[in-house]
N, C-alpha and C positions, 0 to 999 in steps of 0.2 A: 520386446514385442516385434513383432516379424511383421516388415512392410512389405506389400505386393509388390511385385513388376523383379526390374532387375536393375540392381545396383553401378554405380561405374564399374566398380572391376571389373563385375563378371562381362559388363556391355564391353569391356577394351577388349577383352579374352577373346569374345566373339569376333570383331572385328579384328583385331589379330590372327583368326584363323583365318578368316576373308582376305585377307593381304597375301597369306602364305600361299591360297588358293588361287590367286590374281597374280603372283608373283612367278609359280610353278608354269602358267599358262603361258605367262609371258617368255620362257624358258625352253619350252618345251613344246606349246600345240599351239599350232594354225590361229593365227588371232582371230580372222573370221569365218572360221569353222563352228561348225554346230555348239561343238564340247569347249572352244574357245572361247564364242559368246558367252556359253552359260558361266564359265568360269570367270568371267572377265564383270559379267554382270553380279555376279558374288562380292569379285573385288573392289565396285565400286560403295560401297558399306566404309570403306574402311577409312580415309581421307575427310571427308566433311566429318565424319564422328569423331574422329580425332581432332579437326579442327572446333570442333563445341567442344573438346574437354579444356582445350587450349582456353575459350571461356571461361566456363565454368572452373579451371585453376587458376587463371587472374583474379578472380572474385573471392574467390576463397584463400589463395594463398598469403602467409605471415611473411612471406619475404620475395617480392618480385623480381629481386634484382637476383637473386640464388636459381631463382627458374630460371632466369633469362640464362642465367649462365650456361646451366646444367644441357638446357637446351642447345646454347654455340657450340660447345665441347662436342656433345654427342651428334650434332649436324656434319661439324668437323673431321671427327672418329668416321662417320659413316661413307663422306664424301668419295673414298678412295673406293670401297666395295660397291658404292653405287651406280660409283662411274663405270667401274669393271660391266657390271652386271648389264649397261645398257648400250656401250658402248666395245666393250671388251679390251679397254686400253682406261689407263689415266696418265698424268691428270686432264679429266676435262672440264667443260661449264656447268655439268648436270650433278645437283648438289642432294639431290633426293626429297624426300619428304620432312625430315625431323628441320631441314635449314628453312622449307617455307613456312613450319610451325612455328621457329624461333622469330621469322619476319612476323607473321599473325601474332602472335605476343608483343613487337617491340610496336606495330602500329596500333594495337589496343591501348599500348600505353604510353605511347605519345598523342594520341586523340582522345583521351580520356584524362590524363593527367599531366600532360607538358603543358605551362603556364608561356605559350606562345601566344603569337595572332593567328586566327584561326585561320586567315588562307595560309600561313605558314606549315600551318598541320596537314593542309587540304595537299599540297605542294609535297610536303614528306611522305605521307601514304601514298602518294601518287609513286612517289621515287621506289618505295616497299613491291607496291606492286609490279614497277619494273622488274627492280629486281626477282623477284619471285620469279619471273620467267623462266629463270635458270634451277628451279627445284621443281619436285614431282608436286603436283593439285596445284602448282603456280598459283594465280589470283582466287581460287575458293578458300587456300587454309589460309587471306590475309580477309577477305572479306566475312566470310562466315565469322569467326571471330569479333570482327566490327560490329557486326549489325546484332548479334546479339547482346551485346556488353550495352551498346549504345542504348538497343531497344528494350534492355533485362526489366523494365516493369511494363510493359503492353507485349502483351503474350501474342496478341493479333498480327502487330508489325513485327519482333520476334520471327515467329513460325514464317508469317507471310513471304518476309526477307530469305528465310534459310530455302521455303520452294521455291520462289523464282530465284534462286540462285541452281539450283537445282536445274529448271526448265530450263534456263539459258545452258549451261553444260550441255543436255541433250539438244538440244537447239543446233549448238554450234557442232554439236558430234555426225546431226543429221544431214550436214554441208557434205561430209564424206560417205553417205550412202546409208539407205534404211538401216544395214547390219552393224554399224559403229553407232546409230544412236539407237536400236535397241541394244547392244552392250552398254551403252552408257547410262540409260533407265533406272538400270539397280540404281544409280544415286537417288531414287524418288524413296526405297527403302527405309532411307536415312530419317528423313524429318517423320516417319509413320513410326518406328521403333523407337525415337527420341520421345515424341507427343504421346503414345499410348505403352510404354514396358519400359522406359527409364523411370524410376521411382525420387529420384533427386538424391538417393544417399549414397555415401561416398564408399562404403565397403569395407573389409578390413583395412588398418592403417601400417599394415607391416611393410618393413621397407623392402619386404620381397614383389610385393605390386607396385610401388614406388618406381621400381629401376626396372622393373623387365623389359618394358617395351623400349626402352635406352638404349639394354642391351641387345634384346631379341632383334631389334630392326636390322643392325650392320651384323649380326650373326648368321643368319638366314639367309642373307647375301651370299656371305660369304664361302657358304655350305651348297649352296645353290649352283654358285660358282665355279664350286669344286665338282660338284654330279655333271654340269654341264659340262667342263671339260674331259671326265670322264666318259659319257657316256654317246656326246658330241662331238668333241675330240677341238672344241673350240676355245684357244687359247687366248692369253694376255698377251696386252702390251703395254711397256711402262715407257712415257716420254718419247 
């Protein structure tokens, strides 16, 4: 039987093309230029949805500690093109996105299931979130995660939690001038394409959507990478 709206997969697919769109931008055009914002506003789609699948694969997954893994490795793998890409040298502090997903995984589940004292927990998610500073979506892909898991039966606090996570982003984006917090807006996209065209199912289970986006992320970099030093003529440096 065929459910309306649109599946995880096809939802990650999308927002994977938003990344490569927010990625290219960053690469290539004027951040606060016309074709910059629109593109950059695209790219904000892509980071909080990923960090709700990061949810919604706690909840669902047969083995947490295989994610968690899958997740280090490939933050790992990623760390060295990511740093290129924003920095144009490694190694540096900037760990990318897939390493602040693996934090939002390990604080869901130490707040959810480490048999601690709970300012204990309060104190470790604190620590997580530090950390996260050093990865792309820093403290959104550790909180978004949180407050869904926490809040997964009251749909009201749920949703509630993911906008004003949202409004704060732009919030702090409008500190740097109208034109950084209307790029940062598309994040409102996010909680309106979750609540009304995510249908809750999971999609085919082939292990070709399983890994893509594991490998597509430090791939795209890394190709990225290479256009730019082609066609920019802006090089690496290691150590």
């Amino acid at each position: 039987m065929h459910v309306k709206g649109l599946n995880r997969n096809q939802i990650k697919y999308i927002v994977i093309i938003a990344m490569v769109i927010d990625h290219i931008a960053w690469a290539f055009v004027p951040t606060l230029s016309g074709l910059g914002i629109a593109m950059h506003f695209i790219g904000r789609l892509t980071g909080p949805t990923m960090a709700f699948f990061i949810a919604e694969g706690y909840l669902h997954t047969s083995d947490i500690k295989r994610y968690a893994a899958r997740l280090c490795i490939f933050a790992f793998i990623s760390w060295i093109p990511f740093s290129i890409f924003e920095n144009g040298r490694w190694p540096t502090c900037d760990f990318g996105m897939i390493y602040t997903l693996f934090l939002g995984l390990i604080a869901v589940w130490v707040w959810d299931k480490a048999k601690i004292n709970y300012y204990f927990k309060i104190a470790i998610v604190i620590i997580i979130l530090l950390l996260s500073s050093f990865g792309d979506w820093s403290y959104t892909a550790v909180l978004i995660p949180l407050i869904l898991v926490n809040y997964k039966d009251d749909e009201e606090l749920k949703w509630g939690g993911l906008i004003l996570i949202c409004l704060v982003k732009i919030a702090l984006a409008m500190t740097y001038g109208w034109k950084s917090g209307l790029m940062q807006s598309g994040i409102l996209l996010v909680p309106l394409m979750l609540i009304f065209l995510y249908n809750g199912e999971a999609g085919s289970k082939h292990h070709f959507h399983k890994w893509f986006f594991y490998v597509f992320y430090p791939l795209h970099l890394v190709i990225l990478i290479i256009i730019r030093y082609k066609v920019l003529g802006i090089g690496v440096k290691f150590f």
